[in-house]
C-alpha positions in Angstrom: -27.5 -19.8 24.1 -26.1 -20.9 20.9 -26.6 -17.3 18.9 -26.6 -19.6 15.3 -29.9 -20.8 16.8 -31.5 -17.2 16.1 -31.7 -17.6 12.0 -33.1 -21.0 13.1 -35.8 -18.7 14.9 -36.2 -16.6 12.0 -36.2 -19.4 9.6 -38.8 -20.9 11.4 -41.4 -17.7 11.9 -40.9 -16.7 8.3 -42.0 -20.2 6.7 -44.2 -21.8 9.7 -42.7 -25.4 9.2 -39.9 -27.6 9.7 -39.3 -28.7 6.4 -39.5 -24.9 4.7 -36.4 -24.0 7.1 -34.9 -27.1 7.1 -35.1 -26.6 3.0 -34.5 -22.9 3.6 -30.7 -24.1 5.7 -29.8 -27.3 4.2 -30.8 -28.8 7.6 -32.4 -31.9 8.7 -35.8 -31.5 9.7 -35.0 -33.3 13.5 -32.1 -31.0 13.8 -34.3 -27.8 13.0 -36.3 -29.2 15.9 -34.1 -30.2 18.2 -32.5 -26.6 17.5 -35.7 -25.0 18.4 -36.2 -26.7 21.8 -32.7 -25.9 22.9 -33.3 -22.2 22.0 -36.9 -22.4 23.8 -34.4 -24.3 26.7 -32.3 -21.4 26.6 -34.4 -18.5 26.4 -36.7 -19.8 29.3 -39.9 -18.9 27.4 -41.7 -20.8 24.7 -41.2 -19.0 21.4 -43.6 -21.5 19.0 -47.4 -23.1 19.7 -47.3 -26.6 17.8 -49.9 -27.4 15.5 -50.2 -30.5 12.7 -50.6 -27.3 10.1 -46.8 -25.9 11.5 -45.3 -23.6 14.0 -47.0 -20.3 15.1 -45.3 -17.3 17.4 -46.6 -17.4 21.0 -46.7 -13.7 22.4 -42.9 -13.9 23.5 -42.0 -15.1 20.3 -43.6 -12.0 19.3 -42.1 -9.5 21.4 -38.3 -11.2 20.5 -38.6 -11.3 16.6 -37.9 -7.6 16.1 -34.5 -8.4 18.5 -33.7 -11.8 16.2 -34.0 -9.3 12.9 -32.0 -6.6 14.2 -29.7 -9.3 15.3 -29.7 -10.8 12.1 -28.9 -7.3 10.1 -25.9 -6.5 12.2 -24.6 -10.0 11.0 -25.0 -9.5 8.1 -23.2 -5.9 8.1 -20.5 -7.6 9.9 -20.2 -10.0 7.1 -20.6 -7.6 4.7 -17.9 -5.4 6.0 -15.5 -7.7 6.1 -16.3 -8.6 2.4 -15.6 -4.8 2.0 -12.2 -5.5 3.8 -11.2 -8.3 1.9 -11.4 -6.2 -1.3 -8.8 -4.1 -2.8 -10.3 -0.9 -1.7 -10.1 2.6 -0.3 -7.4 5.3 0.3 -3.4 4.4 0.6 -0.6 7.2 0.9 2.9 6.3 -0.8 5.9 8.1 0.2 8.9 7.9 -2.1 12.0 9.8 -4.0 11.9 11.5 -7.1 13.9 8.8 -9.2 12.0 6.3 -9.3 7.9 8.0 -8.9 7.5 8.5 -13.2 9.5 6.0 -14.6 8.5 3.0 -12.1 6.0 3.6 -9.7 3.5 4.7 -12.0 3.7 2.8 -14.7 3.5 0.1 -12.1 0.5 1.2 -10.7 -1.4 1.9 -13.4 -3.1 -1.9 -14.1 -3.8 -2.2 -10.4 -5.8 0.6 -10.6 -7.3 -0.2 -13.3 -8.4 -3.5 -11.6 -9.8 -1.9 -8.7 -11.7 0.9 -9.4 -12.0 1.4 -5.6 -8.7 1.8 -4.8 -7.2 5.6 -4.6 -3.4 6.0 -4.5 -1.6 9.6 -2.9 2.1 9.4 -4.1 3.9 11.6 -1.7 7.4 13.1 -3.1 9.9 14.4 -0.6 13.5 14.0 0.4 13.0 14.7 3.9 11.9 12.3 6.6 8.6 10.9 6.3 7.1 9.8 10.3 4.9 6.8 9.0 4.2 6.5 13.3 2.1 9.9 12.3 0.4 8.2 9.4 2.3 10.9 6.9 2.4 8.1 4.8 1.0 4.1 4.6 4.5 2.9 3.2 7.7 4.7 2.2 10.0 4.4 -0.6 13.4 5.2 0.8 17.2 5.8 0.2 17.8 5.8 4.0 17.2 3.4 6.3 14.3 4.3 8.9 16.1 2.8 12.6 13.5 3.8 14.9 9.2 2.4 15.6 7.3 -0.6 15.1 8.2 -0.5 11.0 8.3 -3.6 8.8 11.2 -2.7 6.2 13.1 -4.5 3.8 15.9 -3.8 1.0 14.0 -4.0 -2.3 16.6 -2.8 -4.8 20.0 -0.5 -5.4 19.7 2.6 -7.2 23.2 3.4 -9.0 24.5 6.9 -9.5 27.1 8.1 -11.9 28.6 11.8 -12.8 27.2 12.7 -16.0 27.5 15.5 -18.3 25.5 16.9 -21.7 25.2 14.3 -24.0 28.0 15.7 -26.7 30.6 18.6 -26.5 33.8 19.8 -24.1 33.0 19.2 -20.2 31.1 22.2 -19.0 33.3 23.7 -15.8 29.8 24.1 -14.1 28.1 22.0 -11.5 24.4 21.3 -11.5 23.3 20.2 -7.4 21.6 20.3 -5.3 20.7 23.6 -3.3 23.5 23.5 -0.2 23.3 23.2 2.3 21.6 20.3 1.6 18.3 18.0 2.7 19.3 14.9 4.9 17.4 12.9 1.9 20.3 14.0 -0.5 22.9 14.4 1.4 25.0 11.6 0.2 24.5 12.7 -3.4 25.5 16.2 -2.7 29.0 14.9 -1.2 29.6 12.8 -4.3 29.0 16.2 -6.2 31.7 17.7 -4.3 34.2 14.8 -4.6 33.9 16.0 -7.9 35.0 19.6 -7.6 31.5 20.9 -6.6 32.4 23.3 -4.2 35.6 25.0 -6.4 33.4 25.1 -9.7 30.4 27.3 -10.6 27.4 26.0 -9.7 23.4 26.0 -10.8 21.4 24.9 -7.4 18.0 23.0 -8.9 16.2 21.2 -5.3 14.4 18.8 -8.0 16.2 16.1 -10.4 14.1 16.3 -13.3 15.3 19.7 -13.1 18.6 19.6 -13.5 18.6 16.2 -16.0 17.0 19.6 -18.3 20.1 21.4 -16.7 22.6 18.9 -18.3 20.9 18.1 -21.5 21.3 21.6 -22.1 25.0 21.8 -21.6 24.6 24.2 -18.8 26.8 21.4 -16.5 28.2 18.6 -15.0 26.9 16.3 -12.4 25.5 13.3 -10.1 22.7 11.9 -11.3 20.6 8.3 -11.0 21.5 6.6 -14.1 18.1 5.8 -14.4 17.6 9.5 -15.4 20.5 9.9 -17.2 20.2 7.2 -19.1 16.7 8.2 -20.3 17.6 11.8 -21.3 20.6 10.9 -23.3 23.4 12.3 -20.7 27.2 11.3 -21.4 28.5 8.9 -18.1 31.6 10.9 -17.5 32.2 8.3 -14.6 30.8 5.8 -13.0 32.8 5.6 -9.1 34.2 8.7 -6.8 37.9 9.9 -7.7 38.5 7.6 -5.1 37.3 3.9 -6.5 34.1 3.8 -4.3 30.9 3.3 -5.7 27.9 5.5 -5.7 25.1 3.6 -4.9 21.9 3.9 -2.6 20.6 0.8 -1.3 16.2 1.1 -2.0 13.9 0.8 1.5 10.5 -0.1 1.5 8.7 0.7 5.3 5.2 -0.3 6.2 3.9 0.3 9.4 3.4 -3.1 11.6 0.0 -2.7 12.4 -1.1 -2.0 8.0 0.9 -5.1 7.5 -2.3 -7.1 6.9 -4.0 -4.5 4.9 -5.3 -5.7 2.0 -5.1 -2.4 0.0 -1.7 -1.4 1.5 -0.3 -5.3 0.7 -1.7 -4.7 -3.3 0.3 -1.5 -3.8 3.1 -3.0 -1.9 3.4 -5.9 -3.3 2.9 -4.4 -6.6 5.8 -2.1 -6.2 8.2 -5.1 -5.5 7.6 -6.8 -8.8 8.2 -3.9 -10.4 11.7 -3.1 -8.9 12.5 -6.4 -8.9 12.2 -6.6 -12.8 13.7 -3.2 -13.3 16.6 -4.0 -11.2 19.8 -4.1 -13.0 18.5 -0.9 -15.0 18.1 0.7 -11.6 21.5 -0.3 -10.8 24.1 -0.1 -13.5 25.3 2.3 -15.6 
């Protein structure tokens, strides 16, 4: 049984004649009835009595026209479904670092959702490990490189980092880090701090950067920050590599899980976030 044959059944009982469905389908009126037969062939009952007025249901065409509609309803939920699909639509979870979620991803954000009024966006903040195996998160913005699962990841920018201070005045002897002992996400960061003098210098512990940019544009201390930030909020770049020449710079990891790869909605705010580190890239990476 050719199953295509079924809206040439219901074609058929809905207009009574060969040339209403083969108007209704774009069909030629020989193929609607050689169509017919090979369903009637297939079937093994006759589903039509012939007259020169048209086609009328015989009693097992009947009894099957209630199956051919409900057949012809789950198509077109199927179709309709994947139409859904196809659209930019439903509910995608973002996990990223603080740097970059108000200046870039945002912004960046903002037209697609405008566009799609279906679409919803959760941006996840955290500096600890985010398991997307658990579905924590759709896709992950990160500063370390995930090593382990069935992950689709790519470099998609540096973020630079310089030791920066109030924006005018002596040097304040205080430090402004992170809380230590400190989360894997910032651990780097923190050891920059103390190739600095963190650990010999008094210190004001702030777990979030936008709290201690405030920190330093007060004058209440010194320390490593994105320049990003910095540069935004005015800071003085006291320097721009360790004591030791090296440069302080995070390499930026995008991870989607293999099997969203092909997800329309998760592809859209992916894709989306790429442009926009792409063109923001030198002001992500320099001083």
């Amino acid at each position: 049984m050719n199953w295509d044959d079924t809206r040439i059944f219901l074609a058929l009982a809905r207009t009574g004649t060969l040339s209403g469905v083969a108007q209704t389908l774009g069909l030629g009126v020989a193929t609607v009835s050689r169509r017919v037969d090979r369903l009637e062939q297939a079937l093994g009952v006759p589903l039509f009595l012939r007259h020169q007025s048209g086609y009328r249901l015989t009693d097992q065409g009947e009894a099957l026209l209630p199956r051919a509609e409900e057949a012809e309803q789950a198509i077109q939920g199927f179709s309709q479904g994947a139409g859904a699909e196809a659209e930019v639509a439903g509910l995608v979870r973002l996990a990223s670092f603080e740097t970059i979620v108000a200046p870039i991803i945002v912004p960046a954000l903002a037209p697609l959702l405008g566009r799609h009024s279906g679409l919803d966006v959760e941006i996840l903040f955290s500096a600890a490990v985010v398991n997307l195996h658990r579905r924590d998160a759709d896709l992950a913005l990160r500063l370390l490189r995930p090593e382990h699962g069935h992950l689709l990841v790519r470099q998609v920018g540096v973020l630079g980092v310089g030791f920066y201070g109030p924006p005018s005045g002596a040097r304040p002897e205080r430090f402004v880090t992170f809380p230590f002992p400190e989360e894997s996400g910032v651990k780097l960061q923190v050891e920059w701090a103390r190739a600095f003098g963190a650990d010999q210098a008094p210190r004001l512990a702030v777990n979030t950067l936008a709290g201690q940019v405030e920190a330093m544009a007060r004058g209440v201390g010194v320390g490593v920050l994105p320049h990003l930030l910095a540069r935004a909020a005015g800071l003085r770049l006291l320097a721009d590599r360790l004591p030791d020449g090296s440069a302080m710079e995070h390499p930026i990891y995008m991870a989607i899980h293999a099997d969203l790869a092909a997800s329309r909605r998760v592809r859209a705010v992916a894709d989306t976030l790429i442009e926009a580190l792409e063109a923001r890239r030198a002001e992500l990476a320099e001083p």
